[in-house]
mmCIF file as gemmi writes it, N, C-alpha and C atoms, coordinates in Angstrom:
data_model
loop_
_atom_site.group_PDB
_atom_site.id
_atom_site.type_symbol
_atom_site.label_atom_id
_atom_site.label_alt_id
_atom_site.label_comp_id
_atom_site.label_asym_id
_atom_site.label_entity_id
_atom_site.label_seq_id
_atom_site.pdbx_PDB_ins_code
_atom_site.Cartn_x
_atom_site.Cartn_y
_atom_site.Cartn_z
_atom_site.occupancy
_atom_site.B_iso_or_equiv
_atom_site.pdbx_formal_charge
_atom_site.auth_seq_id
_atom_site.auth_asym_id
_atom_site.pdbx_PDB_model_num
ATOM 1 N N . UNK Axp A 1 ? 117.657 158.824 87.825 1 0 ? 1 A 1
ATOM 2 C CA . UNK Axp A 1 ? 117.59 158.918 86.382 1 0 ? 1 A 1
ATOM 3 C C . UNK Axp A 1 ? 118.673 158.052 85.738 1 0 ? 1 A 1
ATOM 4 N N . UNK Axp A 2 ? 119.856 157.924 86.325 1 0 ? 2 A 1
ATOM 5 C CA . UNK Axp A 2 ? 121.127 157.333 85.426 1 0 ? 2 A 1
ATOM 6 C C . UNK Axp A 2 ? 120.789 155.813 85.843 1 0 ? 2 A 1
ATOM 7 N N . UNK Axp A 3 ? 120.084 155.594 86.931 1 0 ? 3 A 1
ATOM 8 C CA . UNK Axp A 3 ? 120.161 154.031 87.233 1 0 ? 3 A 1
ATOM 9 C C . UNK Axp A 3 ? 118.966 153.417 86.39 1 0 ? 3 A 1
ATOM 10 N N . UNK Axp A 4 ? 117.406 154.347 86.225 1 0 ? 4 A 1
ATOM 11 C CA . UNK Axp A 4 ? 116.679 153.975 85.2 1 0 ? 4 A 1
ATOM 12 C C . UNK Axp A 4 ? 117.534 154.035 83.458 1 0 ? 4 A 1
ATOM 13 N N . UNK Axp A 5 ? 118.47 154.908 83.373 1 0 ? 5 A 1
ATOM 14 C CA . UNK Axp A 5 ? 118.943 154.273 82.16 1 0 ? 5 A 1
ATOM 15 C C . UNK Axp A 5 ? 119.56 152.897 82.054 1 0 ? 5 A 1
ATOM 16 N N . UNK Axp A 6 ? 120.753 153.149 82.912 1 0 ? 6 A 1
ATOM 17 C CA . UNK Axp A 6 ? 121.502 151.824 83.433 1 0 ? 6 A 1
ATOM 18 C C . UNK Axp A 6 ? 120.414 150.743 83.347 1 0 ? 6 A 1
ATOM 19 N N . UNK Axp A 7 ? 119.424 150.547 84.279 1 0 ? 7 A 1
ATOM 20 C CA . UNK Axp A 7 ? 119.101 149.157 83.746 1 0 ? 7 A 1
ATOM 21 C C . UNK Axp A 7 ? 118.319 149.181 82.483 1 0 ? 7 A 1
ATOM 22 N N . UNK Axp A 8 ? 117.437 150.11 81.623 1 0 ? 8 A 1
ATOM 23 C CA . UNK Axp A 8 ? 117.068 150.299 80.494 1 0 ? 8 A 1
ATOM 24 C C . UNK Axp A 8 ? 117.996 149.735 79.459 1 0 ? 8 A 1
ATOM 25 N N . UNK Axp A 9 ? 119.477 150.021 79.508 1 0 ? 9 A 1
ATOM 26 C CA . UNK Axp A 9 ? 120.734 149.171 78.826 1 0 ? 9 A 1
ATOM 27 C C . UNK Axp A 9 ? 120.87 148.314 79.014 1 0 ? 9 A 1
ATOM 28 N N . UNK Axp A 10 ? 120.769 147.816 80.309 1 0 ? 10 A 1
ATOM 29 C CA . UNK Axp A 10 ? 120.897 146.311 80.93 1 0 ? 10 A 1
ATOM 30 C C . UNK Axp A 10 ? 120.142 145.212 80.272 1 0 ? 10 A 1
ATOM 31 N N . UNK Axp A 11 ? 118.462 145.91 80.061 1 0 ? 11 A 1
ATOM 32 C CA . UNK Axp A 11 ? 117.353 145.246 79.485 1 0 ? 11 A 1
ATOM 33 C C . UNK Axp A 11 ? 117.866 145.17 77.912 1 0 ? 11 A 1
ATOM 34 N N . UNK Axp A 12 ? 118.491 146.004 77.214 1 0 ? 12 A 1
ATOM 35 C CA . UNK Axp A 12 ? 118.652 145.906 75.97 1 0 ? 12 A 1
ATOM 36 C C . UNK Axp A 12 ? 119.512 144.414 75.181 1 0 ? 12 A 1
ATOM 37 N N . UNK Axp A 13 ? 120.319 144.705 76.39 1 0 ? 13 A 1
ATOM 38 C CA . UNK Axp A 13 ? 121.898 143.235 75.861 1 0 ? 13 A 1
ATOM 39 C C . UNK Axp A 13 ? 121.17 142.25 75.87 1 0 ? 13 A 1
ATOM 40 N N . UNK Axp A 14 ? 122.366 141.859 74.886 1 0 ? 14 A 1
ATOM 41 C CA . UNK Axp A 14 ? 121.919 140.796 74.992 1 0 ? 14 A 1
ATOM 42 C C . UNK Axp A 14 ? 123.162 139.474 73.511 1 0 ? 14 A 1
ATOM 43 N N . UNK Axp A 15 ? 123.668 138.898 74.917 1 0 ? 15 A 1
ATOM 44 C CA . UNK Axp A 15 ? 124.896 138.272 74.26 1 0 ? 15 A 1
ATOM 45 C C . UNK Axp A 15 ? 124.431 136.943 73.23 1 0 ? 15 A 1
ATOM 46 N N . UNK Axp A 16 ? 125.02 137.074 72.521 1 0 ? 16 A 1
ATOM 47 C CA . UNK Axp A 16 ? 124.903 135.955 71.132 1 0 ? 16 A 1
ATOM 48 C C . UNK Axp A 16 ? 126.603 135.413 71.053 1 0 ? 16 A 1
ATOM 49 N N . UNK Axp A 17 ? 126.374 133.687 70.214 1 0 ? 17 A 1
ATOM 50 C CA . UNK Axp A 17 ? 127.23 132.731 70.407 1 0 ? 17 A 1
ATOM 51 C C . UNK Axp A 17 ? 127.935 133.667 68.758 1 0 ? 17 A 1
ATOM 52 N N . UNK Axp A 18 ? 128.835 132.743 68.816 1 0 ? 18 A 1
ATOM 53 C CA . UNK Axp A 18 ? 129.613 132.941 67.317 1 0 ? 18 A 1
ATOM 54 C C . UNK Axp A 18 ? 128.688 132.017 66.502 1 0 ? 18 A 1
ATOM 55 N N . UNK Axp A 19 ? 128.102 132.069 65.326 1 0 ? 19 A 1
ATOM 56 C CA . UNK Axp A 19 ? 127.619 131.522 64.327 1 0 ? 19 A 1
ATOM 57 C C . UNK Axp A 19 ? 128.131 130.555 63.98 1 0 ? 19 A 1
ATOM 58 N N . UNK Axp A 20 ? 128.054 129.414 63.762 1 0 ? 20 A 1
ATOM 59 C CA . UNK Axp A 20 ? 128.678 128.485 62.864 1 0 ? 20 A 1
ATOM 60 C C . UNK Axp A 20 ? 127.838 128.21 61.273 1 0 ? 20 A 1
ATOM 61 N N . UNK Axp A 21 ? 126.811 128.539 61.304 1 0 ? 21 A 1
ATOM 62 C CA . UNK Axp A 21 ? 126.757 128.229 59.483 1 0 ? 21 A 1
ATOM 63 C C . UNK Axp A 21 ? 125.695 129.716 59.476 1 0 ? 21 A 1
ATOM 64 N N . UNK Axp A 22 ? 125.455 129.894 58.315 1 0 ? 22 A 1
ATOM 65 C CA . UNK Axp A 22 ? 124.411 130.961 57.529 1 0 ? 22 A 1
ATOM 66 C C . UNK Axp A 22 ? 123.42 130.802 58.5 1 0 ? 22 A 1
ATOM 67 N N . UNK Axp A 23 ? 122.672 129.873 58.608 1 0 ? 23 A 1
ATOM 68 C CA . UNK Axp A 23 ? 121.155 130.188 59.37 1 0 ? 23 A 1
ATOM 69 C C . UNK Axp A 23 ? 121.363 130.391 60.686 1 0 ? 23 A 1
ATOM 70 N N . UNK Axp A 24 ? 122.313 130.264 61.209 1 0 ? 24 A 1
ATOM 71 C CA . UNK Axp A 24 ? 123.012 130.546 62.625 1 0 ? 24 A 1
ATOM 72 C C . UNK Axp A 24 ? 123.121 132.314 63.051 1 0 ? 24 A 1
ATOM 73 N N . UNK Axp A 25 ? 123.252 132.953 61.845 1 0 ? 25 A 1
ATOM 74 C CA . UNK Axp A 25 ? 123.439 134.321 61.581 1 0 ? 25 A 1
ATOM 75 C C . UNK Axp A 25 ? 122.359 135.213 61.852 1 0 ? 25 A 1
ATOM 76 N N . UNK Axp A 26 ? 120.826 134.308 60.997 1 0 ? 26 A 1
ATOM 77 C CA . UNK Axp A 26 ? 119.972 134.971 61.309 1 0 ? 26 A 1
ATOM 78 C C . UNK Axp A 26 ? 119.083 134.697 62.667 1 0 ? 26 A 1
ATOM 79 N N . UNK Axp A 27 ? 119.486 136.02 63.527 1 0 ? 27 A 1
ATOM 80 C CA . UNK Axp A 27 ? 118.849 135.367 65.304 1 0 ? 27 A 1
ATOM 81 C C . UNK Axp A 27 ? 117.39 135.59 65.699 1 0 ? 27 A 1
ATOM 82 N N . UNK Axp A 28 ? 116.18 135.247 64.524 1 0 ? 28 A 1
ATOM 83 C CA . UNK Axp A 28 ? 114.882 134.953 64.736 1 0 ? 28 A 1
ATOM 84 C C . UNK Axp A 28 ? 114.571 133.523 64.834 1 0 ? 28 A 1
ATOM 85 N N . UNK Axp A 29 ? 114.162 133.302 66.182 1 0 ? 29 A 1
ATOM 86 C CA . UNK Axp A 29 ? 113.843 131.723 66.533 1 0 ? 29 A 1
ATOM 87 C C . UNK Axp A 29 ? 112.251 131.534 66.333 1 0 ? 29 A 1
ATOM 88 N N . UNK Axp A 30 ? 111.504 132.348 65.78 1 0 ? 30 A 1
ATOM 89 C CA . UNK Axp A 30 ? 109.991 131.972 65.442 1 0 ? 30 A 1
ATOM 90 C C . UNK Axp A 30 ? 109.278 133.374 64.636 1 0 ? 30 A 1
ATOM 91 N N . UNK Axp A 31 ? 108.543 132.837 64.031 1 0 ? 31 A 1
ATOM 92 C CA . UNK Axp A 31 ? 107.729 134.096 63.337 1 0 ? 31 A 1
ATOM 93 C C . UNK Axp A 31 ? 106.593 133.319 63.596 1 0 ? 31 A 1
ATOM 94 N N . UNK Axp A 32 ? 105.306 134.602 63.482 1 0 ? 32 A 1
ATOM 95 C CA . UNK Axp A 32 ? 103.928 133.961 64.031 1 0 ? 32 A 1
ATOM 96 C C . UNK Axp A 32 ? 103.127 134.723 62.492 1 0 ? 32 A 1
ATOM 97 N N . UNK Axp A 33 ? 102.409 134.228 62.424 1 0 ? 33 A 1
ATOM 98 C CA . UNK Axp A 33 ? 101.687 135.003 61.227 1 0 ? 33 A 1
ATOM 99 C C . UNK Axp A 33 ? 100.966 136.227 61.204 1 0 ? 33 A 1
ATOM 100 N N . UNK Axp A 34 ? 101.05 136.696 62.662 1 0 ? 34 A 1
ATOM 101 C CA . UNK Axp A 34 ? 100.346 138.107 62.904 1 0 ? 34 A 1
ATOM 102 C C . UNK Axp A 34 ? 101.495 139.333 62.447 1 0 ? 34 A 1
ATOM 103 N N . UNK Axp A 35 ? 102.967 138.662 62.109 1 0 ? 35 A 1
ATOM 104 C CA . UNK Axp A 35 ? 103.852 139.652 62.131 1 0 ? 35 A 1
ATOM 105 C C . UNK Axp A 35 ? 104.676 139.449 62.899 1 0 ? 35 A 1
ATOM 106 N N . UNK Axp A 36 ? 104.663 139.154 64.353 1 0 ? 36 A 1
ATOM 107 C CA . UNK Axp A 36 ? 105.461 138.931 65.562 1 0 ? 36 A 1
ATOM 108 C C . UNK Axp A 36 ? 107.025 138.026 65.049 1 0 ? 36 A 1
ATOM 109 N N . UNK Axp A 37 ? 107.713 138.514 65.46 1 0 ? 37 A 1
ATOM 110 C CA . UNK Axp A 37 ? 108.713 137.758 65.355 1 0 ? 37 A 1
ATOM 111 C C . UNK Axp A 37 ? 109.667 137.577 66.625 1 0 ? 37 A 1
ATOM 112 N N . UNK Axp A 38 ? 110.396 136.69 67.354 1 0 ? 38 A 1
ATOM 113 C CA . UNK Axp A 38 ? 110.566 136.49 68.356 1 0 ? 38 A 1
ATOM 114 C C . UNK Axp A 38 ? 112.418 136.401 68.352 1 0 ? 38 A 1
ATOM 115 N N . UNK Axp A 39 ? 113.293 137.261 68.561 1 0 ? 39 A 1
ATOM 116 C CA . UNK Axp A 39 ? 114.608 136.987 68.584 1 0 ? 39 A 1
ATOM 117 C C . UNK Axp A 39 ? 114.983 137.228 69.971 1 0 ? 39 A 1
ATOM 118 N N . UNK Axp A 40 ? 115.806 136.176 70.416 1 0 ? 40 A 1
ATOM 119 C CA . UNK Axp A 40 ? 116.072 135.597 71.614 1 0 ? 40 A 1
ATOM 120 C C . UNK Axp A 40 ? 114.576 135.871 72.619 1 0 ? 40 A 1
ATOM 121 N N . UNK Axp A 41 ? 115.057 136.351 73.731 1 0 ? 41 A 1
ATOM 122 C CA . UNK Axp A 41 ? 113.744 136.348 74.579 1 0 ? 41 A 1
ATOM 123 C C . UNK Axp A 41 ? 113.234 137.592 74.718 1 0 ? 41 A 1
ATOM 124 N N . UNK Axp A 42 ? 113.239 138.492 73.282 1 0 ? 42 A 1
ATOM 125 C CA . UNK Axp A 42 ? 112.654 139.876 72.924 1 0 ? 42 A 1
ATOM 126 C C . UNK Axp A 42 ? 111.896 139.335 71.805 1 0 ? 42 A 1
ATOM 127 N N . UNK Axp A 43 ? 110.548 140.423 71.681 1 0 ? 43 A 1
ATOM 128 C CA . UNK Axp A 43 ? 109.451 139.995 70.868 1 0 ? 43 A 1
ATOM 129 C C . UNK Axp A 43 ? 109.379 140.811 69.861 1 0 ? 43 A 1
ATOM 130 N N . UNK Axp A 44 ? 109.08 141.414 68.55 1 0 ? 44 A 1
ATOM 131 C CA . UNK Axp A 44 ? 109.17 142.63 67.852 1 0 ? 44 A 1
ATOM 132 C C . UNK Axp A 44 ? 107.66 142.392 66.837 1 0 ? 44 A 1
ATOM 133 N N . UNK Axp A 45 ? 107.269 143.397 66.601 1 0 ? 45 A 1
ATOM 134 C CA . UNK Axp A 45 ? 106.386 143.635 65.72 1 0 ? 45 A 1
ATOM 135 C C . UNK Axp A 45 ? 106.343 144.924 64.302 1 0 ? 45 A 1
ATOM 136 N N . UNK Axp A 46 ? 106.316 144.599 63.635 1 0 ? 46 A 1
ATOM 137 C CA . UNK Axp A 46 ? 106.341 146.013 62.568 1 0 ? 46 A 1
ATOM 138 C C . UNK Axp A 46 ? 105.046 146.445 61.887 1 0 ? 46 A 1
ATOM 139 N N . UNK Axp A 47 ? 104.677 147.446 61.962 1 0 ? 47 A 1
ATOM 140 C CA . UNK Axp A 47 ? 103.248 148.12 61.284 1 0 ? 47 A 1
ATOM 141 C C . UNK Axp A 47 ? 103.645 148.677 60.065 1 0 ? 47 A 1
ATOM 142 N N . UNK Axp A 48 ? 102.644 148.781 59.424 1 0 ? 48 A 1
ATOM 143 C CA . UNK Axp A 48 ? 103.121 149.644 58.224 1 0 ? 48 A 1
ATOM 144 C C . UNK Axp A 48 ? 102.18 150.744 58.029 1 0 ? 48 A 1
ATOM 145 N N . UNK Axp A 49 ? 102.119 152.312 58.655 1 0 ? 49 A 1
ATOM 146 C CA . UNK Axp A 49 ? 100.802 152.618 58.272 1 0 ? 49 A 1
ATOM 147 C C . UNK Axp A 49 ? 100.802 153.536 56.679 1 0 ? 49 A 1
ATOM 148 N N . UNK Axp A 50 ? 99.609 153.793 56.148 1 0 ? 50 A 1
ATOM 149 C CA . UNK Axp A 50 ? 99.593 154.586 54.849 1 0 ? 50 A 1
ATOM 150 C C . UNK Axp A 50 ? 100.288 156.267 55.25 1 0 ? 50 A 1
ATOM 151 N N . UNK Axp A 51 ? 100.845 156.455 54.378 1 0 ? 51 A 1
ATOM 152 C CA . UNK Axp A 51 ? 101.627 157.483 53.897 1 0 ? 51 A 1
ATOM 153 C C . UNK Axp A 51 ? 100.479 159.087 54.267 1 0 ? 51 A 1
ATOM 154 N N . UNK Axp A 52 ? 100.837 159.959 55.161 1 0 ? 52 A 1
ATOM 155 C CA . UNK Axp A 52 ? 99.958 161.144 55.39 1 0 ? 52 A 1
ATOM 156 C C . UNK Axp A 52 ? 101.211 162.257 55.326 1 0 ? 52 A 1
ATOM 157 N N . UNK Axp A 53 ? 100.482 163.548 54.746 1 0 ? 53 A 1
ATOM 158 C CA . UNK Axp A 53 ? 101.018 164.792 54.663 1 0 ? 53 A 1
ATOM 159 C C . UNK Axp A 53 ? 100.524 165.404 55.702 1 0 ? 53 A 1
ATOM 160 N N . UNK Axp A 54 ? 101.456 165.141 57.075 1 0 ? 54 A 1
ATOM 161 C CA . UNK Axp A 54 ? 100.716 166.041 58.273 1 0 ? 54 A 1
ATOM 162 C C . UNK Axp A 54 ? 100.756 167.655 57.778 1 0 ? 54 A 1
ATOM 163 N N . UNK Axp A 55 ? 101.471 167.938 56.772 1 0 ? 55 A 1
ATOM 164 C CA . UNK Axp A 55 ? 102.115 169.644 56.73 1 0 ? 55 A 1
ATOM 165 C C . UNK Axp A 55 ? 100.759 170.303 56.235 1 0 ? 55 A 1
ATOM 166 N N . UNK Axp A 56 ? 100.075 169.437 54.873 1 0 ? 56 A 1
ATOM 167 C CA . UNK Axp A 56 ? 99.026 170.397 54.733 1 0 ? 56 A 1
ATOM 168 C C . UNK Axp A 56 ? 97.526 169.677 54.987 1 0 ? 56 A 1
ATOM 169 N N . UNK Axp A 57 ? 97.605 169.012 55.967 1 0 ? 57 A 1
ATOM 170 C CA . UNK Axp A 57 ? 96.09 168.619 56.366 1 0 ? 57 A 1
ATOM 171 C C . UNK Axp A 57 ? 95.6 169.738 57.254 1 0 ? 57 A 1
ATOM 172 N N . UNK Axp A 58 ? 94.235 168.984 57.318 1 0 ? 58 A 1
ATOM 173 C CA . UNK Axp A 58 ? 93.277 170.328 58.087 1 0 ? 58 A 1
ATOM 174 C C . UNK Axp A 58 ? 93.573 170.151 59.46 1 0 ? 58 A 1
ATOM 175 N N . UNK Axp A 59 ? 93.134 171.526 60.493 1 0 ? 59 A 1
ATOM 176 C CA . UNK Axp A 59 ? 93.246 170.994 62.019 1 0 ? 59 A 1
ATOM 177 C C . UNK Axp A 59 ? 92.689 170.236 62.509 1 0 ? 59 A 1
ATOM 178 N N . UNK Axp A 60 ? 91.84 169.784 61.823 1 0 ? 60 A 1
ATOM 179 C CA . UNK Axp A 60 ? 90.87 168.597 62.933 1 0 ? 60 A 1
ATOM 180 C C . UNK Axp A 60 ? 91.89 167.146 62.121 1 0 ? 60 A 1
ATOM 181 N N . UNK Axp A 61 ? 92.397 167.029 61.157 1 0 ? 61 A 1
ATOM 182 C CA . UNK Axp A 61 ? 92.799 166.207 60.618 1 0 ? 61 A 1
ATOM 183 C C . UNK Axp A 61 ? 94.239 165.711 61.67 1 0 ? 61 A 1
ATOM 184 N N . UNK Axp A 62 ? 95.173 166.67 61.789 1 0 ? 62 A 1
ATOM 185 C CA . UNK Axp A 62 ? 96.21 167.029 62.38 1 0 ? 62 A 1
ATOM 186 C C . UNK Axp A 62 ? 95.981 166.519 63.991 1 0 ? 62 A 1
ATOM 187 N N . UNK Axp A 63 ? 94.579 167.239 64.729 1 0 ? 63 A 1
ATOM 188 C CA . UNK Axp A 63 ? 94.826 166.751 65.599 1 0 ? 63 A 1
ATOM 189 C C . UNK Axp A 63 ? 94.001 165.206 65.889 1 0 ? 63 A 1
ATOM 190 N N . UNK Axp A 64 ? 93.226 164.509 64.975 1 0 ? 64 A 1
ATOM 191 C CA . UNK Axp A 64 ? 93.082 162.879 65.107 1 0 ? 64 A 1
ATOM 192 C C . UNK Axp A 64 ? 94.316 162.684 65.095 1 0 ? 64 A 1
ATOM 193 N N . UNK Axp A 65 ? 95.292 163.02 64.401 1 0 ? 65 A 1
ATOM 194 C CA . UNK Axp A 65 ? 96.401 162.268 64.139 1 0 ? 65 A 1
ATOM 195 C C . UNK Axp A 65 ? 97.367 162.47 65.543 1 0 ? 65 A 1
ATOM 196 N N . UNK Axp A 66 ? 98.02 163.895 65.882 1 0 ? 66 A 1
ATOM 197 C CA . UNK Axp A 66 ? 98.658 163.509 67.389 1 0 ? 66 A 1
ATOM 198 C C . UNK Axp A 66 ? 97.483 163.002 68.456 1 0 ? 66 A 1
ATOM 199 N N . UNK Axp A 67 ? 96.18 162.693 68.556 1 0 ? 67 A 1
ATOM 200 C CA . UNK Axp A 67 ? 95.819 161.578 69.551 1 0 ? 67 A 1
ATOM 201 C C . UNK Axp A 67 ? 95.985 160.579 69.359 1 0 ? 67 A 1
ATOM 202 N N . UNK Axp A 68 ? 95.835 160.157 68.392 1 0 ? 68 A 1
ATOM 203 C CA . UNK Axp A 68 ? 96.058 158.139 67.93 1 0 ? 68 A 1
ATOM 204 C C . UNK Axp A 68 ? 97.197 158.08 68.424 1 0 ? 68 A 1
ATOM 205 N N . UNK Axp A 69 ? 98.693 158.959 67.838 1 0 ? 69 A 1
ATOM 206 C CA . UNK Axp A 69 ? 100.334 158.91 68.308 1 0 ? 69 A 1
ATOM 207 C C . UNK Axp A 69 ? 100.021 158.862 69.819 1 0 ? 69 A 1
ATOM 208 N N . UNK Axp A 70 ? 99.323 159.895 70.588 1 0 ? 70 A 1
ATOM 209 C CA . UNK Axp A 70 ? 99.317 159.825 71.839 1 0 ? 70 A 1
ATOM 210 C C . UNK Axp A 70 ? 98.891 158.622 72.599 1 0 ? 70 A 1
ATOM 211 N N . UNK Axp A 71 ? 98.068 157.903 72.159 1 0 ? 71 A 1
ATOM 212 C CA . UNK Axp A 71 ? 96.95 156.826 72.164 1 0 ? 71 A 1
ATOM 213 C C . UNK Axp A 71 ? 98.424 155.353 72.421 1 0 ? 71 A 1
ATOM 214 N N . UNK Axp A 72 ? 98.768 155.215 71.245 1 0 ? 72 A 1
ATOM 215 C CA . UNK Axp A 72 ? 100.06 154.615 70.958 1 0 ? 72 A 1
ATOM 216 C C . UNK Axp A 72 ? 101.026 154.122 71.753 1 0 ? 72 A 1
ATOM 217 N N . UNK Axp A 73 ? 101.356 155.929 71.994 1 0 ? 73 A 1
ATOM 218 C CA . UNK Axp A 73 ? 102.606 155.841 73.37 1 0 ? 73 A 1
ATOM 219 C C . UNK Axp A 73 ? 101.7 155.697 74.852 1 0 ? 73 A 1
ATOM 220 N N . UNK Axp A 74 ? 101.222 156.08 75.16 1 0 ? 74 A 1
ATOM 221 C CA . UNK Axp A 74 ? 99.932 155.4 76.153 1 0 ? 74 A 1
ATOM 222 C C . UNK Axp A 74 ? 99.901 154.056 76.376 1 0 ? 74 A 1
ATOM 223 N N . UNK Axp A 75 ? 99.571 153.446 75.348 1 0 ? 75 A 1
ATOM 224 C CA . UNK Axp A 75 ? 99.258 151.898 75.711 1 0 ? 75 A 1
ATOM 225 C C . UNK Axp A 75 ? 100.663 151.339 75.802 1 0 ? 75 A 1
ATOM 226 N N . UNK Axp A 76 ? 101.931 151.843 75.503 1 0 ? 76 A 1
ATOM 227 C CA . UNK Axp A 76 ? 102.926 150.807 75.733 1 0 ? 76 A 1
ATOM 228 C C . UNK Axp A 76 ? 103.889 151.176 77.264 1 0 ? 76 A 1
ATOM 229 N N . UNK Axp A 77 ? 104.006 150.2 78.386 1 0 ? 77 A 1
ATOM 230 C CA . UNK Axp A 77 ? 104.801 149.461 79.2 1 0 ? 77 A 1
ATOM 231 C C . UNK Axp A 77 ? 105.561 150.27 79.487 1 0 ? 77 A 1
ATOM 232 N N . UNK Axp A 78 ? 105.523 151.352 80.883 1 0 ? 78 A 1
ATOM 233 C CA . UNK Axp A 78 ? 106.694 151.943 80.926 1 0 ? 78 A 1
ATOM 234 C C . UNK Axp A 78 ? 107.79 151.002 81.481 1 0 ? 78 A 1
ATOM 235 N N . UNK Axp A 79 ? 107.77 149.529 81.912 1 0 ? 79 A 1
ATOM 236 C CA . UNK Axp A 79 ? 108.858 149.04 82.204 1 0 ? 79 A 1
ATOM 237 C C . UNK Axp A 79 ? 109.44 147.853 80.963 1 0 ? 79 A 1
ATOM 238 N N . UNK Axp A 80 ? 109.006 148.145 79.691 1 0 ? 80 A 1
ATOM 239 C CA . UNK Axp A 80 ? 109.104 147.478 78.849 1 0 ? 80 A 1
ATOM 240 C C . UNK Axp A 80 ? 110.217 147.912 77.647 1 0 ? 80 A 1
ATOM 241 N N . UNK Axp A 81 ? 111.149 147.448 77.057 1 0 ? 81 A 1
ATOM 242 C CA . UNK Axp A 81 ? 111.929 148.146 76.01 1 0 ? 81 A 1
ATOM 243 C C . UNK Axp A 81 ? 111.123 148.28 74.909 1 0 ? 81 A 1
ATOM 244 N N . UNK Axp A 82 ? 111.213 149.759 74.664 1 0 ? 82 A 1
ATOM 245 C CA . UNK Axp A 82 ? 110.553 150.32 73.138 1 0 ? 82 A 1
ATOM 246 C C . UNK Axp A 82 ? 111.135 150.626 72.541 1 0 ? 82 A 1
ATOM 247 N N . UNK Axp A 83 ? 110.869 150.109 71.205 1 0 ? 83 A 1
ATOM 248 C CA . UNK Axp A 83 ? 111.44 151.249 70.149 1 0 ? 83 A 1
ATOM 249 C C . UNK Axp A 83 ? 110.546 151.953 68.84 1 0 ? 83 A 1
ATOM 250 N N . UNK Axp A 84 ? 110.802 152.952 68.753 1 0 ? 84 A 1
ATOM 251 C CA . UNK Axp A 84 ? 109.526 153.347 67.621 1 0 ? 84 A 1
ATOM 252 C C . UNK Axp A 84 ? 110.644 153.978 66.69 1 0 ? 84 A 1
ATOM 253 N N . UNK Axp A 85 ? 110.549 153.078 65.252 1 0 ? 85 A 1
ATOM 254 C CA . UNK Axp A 85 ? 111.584 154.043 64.158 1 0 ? 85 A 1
ATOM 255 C C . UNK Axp A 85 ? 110.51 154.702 63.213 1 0 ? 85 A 1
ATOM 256 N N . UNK Axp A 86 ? 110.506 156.015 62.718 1 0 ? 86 A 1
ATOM 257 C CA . UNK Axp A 86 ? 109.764 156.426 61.977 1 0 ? 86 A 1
ATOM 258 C C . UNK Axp A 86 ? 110.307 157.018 60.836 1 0 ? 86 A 1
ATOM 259 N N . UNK Axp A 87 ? 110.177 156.558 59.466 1 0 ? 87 A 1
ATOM 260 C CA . UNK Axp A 87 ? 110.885 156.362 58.869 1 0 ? 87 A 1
ATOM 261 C C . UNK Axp A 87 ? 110.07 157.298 57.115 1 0 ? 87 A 1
């Protein structure tokens, strides 16, 4: 368990130079028009989905919604760095 974290951290670093001007600062070396944006040799994507009140939807409503989440975490890479912020 501590060595799957250990390299899970390992995968995270990731060393950067000192900046020399403003655009040096910002460390995205490509954007693609699907969203993708590419900083150093990590890839990122951001979704935006519409706004739901899980508290007072119905049960069948509630549970489409934890399968899709389940669906989600399913399809992504257990040897891959994730991050999911939910915000």
């Amino acid at each position: 368990m501590i060595k799957t974290l250990q390299n899970t951290l390992k995968q995270d670093r990731e060393w950067l130079a000192v900046p020399c001007s403003v655009q040096d600062t910002i460390p995205l070396k490509r954007i693609w028009p699907e969203g993708i944006f590419q900083q150093g040799s990590k890839f990122s994507k951001t979704i935006k989905f519409s706004d739901i009140n899980y508290a007072i939807a119905a049960k069948e409503d509630k549970t489409a919604m934890f399968l899709g989440y389940s669906e989600l975490l399913n399809a992504l890479d257990c040897g891959s760095a994730t991050k999911i912020t939910i915000s």
